[in-house]
N, C-alpha and C positions, 0 to 999 in steps of 0.2 A: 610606670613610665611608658604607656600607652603612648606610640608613634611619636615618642619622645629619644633623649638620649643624656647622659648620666657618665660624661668624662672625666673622672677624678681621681686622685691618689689612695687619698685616705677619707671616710667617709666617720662623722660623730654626732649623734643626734644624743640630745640628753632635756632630762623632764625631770629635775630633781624637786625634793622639798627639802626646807631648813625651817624648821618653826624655832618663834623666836623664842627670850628667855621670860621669866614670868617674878623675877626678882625674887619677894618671897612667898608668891601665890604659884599655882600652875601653871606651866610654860603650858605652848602651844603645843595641840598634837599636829604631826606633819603627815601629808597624804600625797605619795607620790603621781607624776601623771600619768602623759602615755605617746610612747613612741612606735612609728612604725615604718616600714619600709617593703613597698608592694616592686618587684621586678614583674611584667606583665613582657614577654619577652625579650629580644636580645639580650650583647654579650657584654658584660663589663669583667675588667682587669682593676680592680683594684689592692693597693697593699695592707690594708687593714679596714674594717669597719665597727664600730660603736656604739651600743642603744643602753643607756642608762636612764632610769628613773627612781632610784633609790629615795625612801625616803628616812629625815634624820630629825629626831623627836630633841629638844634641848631640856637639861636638867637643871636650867634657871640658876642665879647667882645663890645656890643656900638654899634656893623655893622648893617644889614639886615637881617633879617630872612630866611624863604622858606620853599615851603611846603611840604609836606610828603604824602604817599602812602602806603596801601598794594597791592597784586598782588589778581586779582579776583579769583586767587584757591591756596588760600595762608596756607588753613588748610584743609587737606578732611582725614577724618577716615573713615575707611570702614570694615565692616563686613560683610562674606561671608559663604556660606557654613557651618552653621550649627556653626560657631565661638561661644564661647561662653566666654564673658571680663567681672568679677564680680571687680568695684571698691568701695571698703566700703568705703573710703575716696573720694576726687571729682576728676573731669573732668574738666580740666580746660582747654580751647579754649580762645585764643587771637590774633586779627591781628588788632588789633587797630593803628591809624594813629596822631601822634601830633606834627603839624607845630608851625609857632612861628610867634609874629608880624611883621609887616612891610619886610614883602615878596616880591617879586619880582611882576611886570604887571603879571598877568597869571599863579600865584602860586595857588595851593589848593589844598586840603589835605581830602585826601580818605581814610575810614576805608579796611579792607579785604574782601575775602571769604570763609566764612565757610562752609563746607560741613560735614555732621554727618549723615550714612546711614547704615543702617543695615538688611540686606536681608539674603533669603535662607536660611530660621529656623534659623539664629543667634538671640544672645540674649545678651542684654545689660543693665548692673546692675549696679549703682552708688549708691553715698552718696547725692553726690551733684554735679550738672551740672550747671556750669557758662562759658558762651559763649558769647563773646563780638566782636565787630567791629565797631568800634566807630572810627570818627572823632572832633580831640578837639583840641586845645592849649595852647599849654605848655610857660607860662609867660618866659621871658630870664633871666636870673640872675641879668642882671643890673634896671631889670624894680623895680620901687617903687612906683606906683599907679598913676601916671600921665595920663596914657593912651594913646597907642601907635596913633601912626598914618595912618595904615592901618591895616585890617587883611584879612588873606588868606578866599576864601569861603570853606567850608566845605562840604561835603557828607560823610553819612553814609553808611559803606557797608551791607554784604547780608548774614544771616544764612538760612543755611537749614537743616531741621531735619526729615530726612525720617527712617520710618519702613516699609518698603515692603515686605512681607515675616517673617517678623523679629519680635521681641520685644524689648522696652525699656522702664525699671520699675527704678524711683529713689525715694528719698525722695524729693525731690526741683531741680527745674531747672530755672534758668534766661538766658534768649537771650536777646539781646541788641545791635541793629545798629543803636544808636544814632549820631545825628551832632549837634557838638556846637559851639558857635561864644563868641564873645567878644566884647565888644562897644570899638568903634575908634573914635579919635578926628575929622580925615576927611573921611574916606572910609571904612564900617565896612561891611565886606563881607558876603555872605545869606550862608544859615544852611539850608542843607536838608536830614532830615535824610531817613535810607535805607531801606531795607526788613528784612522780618522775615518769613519766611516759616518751616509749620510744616505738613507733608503730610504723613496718616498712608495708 
């Protein structure tokens, strides 16, 4: 927002993916995008802000599954020059990733990454900060508790939460680059979850 200005209440940017269903062949895999939000000085007041890019794999009507993705800079906020973002309300980051069972040889399903930096005497005030990059899976509509026959492997992606220069003061903050799995009747794929970096 260079010699710009940025009056708002509530701020929501979002870059989702929905891949469609694949009846009874393979549904799409989904690849989320990428949002972002550069403060390059001044002061804004606002009561909440929002960067989602989730993305969400479909388990097709009965068909196959497939897995999902975020993009490894799939959220980056940044604060510069002396920025200064007061949000009473939260900070909400998401590039979470959810595949679905019986995916394809070679499917798997990656959370985002998150980037949250704030330098050059900026300053950054919340309510509440919840930032997520999780890889998980999303049961298909037809499933009813029998248990699929494959699932996708999993990875967690990556937050980072830099003050260089900067401040960041809130009430509560949650990161989370969790991976989760699901138990399969024959091939049940590993879970490893991601990073979490917090560097002042």
């Amino acid at each position: 927002s260079r010699d710009g200005m940025l009056d708002l209440s509530s701020v929501y940017l979002e870059a989702q993916a929905y891949a469609g269903d694949g009846g009874e062949g393979s549904s799409g895999m989904a690849l989320g995008g990428k949002a972002s939000l550069l403060l390059d000085g001044g002061v804004y007041d606002w009561n909440g802000l929002s960067l989602t890019t989730d993305a969400y794999a479909s388990g097709g009507d009965g068909g196959l599954g497939n897995g999902a993705m975020g993009l490894s800079d799939a959220i980056d906020v940044s604060l510069l020059n002396g920025a200064a973002l007061s949000l009473p309300g939260e900070l909400f980051l998401s590039a979470n990733a959810f595949g679905t069972f019986d995916a394809p040889v070679g499917a798997f399903v990656r959370g985002g990454g998150i980037k949250l930096s704030v330098a050059g005497g900026s300053s950054l005030v919340f309510g509440s900060l919840s930032a997520t990059a999780r890889a998980d899976l999303d049961p298909p509509s037809y499933y009813f508790g029998e248990g699929p026959s494959t699932t996708p492997d999993t990875f967690g992606g990556t937050i980072s939460l830099t003050a260089d220069g900067g401040s960041i003061s809130g009430h509560s903050a949650e990161l989370f680059a969790d991976a989760y799995q699901f138990g399969a009747l024959n091939d049940a794929g590993s879970a490893r979850g991601g990073s979490v970096a917090v560097s002042l």
